[in-house]
MDAnalysis code that builds the backbone (N, CA, C; Angstrom):
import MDAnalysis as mda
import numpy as np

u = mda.Universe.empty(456, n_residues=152, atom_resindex=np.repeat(np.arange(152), 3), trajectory=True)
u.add_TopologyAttr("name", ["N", "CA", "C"] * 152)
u.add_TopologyAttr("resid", np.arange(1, 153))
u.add_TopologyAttr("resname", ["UNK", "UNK", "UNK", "UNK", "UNK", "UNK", "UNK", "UNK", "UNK", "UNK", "UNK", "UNK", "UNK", "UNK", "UNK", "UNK", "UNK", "UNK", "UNK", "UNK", "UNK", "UNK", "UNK", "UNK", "UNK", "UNK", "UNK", "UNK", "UNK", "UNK", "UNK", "UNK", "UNK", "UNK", "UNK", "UNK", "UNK", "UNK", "UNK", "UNK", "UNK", "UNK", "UNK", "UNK", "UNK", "UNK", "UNK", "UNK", "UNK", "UNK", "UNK", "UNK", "UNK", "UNK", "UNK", "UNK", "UNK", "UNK", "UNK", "UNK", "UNK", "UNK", "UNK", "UNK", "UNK", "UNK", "UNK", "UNK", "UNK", "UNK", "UNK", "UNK", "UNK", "UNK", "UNK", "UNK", "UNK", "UNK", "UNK", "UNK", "UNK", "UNK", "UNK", "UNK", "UNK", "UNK", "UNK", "UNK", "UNK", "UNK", "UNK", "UNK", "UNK", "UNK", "UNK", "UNK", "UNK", "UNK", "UNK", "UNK", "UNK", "UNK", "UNK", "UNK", "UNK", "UNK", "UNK", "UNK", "UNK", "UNK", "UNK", "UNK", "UNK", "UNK", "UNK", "UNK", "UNK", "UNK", "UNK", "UNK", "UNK", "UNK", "UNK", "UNK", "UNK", "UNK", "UNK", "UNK", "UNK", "UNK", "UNK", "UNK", "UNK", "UNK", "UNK", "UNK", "UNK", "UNK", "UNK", "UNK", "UNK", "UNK", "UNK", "UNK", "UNK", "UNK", "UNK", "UNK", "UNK", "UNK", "UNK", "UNK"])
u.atoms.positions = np.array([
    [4.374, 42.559, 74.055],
    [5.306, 41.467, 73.888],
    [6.653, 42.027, 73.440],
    [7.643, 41.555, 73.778],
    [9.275, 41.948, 73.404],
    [10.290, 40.675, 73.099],
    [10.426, 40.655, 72.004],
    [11.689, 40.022, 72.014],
    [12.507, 39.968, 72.637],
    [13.195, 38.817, 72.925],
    [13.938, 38.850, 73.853],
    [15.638, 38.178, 73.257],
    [15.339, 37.146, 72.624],
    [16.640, 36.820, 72.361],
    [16.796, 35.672, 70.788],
    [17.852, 35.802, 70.299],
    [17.733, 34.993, 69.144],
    [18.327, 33.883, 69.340],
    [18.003, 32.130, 68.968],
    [18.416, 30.874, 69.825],
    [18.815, 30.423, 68.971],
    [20.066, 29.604, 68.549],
    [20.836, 28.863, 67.938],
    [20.813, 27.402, 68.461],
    [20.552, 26.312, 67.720],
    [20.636, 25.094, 68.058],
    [22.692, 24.534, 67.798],
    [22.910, 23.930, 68.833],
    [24.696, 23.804, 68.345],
    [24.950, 22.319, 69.401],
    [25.605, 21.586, 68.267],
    [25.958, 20.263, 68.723],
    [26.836, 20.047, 69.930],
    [27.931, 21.545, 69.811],
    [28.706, 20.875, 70.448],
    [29.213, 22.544, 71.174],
    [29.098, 22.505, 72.407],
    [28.755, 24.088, 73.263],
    [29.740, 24.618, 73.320],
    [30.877, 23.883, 73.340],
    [32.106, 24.744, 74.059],
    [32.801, 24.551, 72.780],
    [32.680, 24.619, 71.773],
    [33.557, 24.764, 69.975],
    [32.776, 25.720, 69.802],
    [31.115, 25.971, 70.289],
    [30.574, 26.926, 69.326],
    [30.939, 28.437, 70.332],
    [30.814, 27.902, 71.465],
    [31.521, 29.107, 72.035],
    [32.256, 29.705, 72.154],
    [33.972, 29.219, 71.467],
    [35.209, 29.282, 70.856],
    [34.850, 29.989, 69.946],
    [34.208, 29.448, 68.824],
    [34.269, 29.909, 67.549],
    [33.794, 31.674, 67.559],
    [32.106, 31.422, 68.545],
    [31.900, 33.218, 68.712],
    [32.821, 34.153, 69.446],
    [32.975, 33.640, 70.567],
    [34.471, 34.443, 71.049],
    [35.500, 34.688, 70.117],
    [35.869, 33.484, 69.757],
    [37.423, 34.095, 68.738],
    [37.072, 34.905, 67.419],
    [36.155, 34.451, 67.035],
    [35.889, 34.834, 65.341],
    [35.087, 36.047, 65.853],
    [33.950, 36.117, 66.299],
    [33.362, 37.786, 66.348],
    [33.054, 38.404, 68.066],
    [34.493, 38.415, 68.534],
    [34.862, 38.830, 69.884],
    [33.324, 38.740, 70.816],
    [32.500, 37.882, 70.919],
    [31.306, 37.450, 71.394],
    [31.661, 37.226, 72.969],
    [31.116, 37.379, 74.199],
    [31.268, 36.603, 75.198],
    [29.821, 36.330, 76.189],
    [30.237, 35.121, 76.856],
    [29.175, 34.660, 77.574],
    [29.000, 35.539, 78.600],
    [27.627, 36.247, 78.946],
    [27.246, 36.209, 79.834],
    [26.264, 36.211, 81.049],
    [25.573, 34.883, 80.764],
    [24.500, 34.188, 81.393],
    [25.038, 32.315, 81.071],
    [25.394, 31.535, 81.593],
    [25.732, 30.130, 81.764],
    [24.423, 29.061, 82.392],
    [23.747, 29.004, 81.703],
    [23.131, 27.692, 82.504],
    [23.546, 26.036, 81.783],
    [24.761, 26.211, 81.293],
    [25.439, 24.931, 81.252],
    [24.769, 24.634, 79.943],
    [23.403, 23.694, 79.611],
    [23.136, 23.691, 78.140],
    [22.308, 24.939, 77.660],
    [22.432, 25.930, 77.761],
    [22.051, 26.986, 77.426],
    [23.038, 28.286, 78.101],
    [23.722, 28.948, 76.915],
    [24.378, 30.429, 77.140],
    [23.783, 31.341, 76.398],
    [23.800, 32.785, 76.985],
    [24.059, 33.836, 76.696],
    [24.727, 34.246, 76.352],
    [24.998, 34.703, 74.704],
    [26.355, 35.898, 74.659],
    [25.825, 37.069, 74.992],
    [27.206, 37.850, 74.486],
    [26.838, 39.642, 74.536],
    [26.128, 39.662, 73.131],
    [25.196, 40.827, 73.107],
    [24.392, 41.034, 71.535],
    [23.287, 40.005, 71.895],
    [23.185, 39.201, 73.061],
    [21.749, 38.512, 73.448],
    [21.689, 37.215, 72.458],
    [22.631, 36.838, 71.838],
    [22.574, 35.400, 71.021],
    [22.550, 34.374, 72.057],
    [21.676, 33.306, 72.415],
    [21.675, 32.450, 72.720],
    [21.942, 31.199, 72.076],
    [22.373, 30.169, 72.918],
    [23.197, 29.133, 72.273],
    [22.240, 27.881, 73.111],
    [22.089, 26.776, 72.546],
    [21.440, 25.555, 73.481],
    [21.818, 24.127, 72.705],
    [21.882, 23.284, 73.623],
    [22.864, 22.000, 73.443],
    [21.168, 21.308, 72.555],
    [22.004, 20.643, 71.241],
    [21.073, 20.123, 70.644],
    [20.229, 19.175, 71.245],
    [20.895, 18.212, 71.965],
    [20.427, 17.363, 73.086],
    [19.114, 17.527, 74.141],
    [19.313, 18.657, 74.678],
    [18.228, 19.413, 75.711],
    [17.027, 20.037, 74.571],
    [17.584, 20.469, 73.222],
    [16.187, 20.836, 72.133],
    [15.237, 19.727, 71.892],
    [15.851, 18.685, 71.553],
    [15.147, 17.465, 71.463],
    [14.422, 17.079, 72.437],
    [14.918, 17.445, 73.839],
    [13.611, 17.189, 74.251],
    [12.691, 18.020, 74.752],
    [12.899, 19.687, 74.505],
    [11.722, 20.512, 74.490],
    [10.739, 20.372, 73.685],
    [11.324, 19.754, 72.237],
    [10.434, 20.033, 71.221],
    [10.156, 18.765, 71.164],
    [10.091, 17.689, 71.415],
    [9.522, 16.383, 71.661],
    [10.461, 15.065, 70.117],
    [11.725, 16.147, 69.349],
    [11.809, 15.723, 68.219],
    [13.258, 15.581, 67.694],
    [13.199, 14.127, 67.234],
    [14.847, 14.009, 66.847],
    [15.178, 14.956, 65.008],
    [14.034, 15.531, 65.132],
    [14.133, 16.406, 63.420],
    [14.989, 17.768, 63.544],
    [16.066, 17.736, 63.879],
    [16.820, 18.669, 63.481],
    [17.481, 19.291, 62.582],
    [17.264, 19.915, 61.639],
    [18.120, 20.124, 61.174],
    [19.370, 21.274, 60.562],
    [20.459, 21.508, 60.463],
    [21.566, 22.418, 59.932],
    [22.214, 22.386, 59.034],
    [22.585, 23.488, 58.394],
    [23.049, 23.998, 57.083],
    [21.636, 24.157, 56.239],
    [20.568, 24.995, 56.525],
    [19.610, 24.867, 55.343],
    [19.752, 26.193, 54.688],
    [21.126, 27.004, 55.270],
    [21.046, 27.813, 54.272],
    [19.820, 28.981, 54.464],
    [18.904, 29.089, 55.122],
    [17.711, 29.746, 55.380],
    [17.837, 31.035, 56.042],
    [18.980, 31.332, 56.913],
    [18.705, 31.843, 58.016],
    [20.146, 31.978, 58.250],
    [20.269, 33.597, 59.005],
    [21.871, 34.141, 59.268],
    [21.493, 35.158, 60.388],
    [22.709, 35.611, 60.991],
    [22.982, 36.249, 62.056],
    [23.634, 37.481, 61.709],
    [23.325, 38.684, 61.363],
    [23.828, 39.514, 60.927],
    [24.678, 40.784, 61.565],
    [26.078, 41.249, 61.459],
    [26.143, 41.773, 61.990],
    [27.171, 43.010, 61.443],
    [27.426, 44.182, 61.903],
    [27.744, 44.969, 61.429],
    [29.096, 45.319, 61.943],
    [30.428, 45.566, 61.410],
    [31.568, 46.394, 61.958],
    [32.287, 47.300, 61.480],
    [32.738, 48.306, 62.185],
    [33.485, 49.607, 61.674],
    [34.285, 49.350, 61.115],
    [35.614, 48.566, 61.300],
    [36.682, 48.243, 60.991],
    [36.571, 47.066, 60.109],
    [36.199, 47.046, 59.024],
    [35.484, 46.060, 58.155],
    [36.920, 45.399, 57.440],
    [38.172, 46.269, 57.311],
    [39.413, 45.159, 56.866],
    [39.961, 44.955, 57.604],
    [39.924, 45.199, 58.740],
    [40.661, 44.904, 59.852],
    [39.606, 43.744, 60.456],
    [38.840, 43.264, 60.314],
    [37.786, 42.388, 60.747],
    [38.291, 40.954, 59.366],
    [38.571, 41.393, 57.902],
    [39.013, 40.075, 57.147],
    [40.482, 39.674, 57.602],
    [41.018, 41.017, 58.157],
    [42.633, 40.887, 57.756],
    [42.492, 39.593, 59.378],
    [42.101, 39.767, 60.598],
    [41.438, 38.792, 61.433],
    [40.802, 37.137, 61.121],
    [39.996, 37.913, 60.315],
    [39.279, 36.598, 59.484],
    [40.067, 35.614, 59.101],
    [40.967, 36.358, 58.400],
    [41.452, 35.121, 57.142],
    [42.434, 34.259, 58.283],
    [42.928, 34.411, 59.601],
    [43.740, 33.976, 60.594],
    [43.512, 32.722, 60.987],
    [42.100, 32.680, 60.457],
    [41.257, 31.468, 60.998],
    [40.693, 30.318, 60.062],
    [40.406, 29.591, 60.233],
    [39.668, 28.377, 58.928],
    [38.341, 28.674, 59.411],
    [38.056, 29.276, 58.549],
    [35.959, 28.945, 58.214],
    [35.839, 28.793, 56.918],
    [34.736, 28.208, 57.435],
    [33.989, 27.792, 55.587],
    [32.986, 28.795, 55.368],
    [34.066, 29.345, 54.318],
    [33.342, 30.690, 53.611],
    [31.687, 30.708, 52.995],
    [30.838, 31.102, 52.892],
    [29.317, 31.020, 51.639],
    [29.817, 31.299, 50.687],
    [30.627, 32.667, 50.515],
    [31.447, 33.652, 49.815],
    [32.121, 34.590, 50.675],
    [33.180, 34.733, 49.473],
    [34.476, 35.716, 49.843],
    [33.750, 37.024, 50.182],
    [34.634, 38.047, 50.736],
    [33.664, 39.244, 50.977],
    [33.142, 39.888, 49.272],
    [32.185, 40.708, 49.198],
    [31.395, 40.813, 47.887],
    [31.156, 42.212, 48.513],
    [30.947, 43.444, 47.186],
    [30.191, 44.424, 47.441],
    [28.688, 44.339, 46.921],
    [27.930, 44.927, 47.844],
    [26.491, 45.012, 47.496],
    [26.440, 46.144, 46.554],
    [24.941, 46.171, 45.467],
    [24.750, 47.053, 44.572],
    [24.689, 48.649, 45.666],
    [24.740, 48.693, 47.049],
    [24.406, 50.135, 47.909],
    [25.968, 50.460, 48.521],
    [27.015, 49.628, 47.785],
    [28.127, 50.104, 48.160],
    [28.572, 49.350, 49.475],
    [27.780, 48.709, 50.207],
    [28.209, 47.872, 51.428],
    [29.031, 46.264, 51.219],
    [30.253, 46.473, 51.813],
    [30.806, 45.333, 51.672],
    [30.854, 44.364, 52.767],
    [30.291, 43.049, 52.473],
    [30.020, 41.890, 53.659],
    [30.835, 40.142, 53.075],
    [31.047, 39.819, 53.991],
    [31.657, 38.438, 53.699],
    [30.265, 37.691, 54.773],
    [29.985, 36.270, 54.209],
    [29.354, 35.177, 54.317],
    [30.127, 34.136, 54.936],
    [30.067, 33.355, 55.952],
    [30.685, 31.950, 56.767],
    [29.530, 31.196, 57.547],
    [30.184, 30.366, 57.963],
    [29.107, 29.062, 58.472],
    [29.811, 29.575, 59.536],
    [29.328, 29.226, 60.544],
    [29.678, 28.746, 62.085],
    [29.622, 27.285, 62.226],
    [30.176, 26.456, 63.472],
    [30.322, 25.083, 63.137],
    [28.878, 24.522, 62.897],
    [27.748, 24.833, 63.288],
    [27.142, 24.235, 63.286],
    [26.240, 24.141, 61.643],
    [27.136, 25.118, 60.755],
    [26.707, 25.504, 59.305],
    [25.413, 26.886, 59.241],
    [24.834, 27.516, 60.761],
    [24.659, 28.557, 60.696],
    [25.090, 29.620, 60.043],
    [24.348, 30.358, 58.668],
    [25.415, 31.237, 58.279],
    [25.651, 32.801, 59.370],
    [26.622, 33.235, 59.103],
    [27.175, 34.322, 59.574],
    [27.371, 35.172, 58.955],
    [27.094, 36.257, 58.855],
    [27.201, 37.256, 57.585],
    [28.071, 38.892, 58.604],
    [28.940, 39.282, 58.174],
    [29.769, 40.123, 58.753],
    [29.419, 41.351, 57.801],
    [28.999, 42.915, 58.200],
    [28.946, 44.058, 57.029],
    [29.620, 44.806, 57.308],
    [30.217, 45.580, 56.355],
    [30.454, 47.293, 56.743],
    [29.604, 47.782, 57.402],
    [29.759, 48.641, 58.295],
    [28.741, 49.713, 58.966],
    [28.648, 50.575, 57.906],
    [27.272, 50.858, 57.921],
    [26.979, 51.520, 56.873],
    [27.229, 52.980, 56.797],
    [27.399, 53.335, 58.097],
    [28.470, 54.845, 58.198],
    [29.259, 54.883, 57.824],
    [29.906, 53.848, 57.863],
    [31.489, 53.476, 57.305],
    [31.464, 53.425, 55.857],
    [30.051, 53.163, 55.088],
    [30.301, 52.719, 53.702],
    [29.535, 54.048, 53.322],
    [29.129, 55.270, 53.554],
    [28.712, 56.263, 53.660],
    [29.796, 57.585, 53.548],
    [30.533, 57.342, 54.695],
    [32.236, 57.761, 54.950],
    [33.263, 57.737, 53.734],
    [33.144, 56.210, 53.320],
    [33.467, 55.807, 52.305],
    [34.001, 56.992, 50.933],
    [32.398, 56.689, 50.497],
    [31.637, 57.488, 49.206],
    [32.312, 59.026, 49.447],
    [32.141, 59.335, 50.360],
    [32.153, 61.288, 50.548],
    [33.907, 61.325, 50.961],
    [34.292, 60.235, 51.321],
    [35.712, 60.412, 51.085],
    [36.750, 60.328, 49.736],
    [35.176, 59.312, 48.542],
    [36.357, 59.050, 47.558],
    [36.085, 60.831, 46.872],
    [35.593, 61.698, 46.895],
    [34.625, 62.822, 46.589],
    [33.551, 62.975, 45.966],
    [32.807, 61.824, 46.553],
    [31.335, 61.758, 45.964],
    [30.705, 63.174, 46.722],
    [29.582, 63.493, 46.123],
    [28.867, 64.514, 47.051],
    [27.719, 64.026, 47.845],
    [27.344, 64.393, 49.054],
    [26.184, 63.455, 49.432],
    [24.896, 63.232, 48.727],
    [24.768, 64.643, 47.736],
    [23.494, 64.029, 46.584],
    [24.059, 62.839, 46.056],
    [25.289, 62.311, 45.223],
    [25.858, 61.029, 44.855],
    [25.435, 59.738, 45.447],
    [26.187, 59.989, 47.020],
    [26.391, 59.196, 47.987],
    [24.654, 58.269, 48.259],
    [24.186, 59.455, 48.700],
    [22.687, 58.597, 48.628],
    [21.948, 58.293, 47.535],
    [22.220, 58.681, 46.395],
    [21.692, 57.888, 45.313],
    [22.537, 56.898, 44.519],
    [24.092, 56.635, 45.129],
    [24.446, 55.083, 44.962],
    [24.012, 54.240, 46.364],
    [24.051, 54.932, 47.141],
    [23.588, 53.905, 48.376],
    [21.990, 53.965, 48.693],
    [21.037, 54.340, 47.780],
    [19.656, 54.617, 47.480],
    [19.106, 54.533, 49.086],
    [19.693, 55.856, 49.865],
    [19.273, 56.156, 51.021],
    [18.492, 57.632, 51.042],
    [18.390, 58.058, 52.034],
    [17.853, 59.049, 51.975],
    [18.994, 60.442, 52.360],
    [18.826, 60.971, 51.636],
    [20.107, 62.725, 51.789],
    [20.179, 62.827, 53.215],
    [19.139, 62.810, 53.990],
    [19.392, 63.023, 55.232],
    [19.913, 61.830, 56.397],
    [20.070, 60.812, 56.039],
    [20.773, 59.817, 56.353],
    [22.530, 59.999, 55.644],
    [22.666, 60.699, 54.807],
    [23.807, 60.329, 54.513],
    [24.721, 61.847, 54.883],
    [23.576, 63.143, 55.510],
    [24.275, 64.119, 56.269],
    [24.502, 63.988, 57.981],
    [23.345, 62.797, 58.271],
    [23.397, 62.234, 59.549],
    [25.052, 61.521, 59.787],
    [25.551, 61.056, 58.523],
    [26.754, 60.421, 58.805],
    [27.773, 61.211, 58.641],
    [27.956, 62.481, 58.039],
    [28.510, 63.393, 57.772],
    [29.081, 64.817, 59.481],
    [28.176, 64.249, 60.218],
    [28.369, 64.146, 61.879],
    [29.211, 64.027, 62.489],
])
């Protein structure tokens, strides 16, 4: 068995398809009208057509449960972007206790969205401020050889 794709329920197709295009350079490509394909294999489907796969008007969004995670190199150049736009933040960007910095947003449909440093990048980081990679992986509680893999 293989996974194949991760499915988003969204009220309204062509705002949510705006929103992934503009906000995390996303694009369609597979169209069957209430159901798209982006790039990265996110699928999108008109709440309308769910209701009646699943036989049920119980939908529901914003539970907060569940995010789409994703990673970028250019992690201030991705807020300095961000902030261009109105979303409703979870939280402002935050550093994690492993040194990785990520910001939290809804998508319209209150899906959260979670944006990270690449963790090469937050790896890069460390050995640039002159941590040593013994340091580096025991603030980012990785393994030494993951953090000479980034050293590459």
């Amino acid at each position: 068995m293989k996974l194949k794709n991760p499915m988003l329920v969204v009220t309204d197709m062509e705002k949510s398809v705006r929103f992934y295009q503009r906000i995390l350079g996303l694009h369609v490509i597979t169209d069957f009208g209430a159901n798209k394909t982006l790039t990265g294999g996110l699928s999108l489907q008109t709440a309308e057509t769910w209701r009646d796969f699943i036989d049920t008007d119980a939908i529901s969004f914003g539970s907060n449960s569940f995010e789409l995670y994703f990673e970028e190199d250019d992690f201030d150049g991705f807020i300095s972007r961000l902030s261009l736009w109105e979303v409703d933040y979870v939280h402002p960007v935050r550093e994690h206790a492993w040194g990785q910095r990520v910001v939290r947003f809804y998508d319209p449909d209150r899906h959260i969205i979670e944006v990270g440093e690449n963790l090469k990048s937050v790896c890069r980081r460390f050995l640039d401020s002159g941590m040593t990679p013994e340091q580096t992986a025991q603030r980012m509680d990785v393994p030494l050889k993951f953090v000479h893999g980034c050293m590459r």
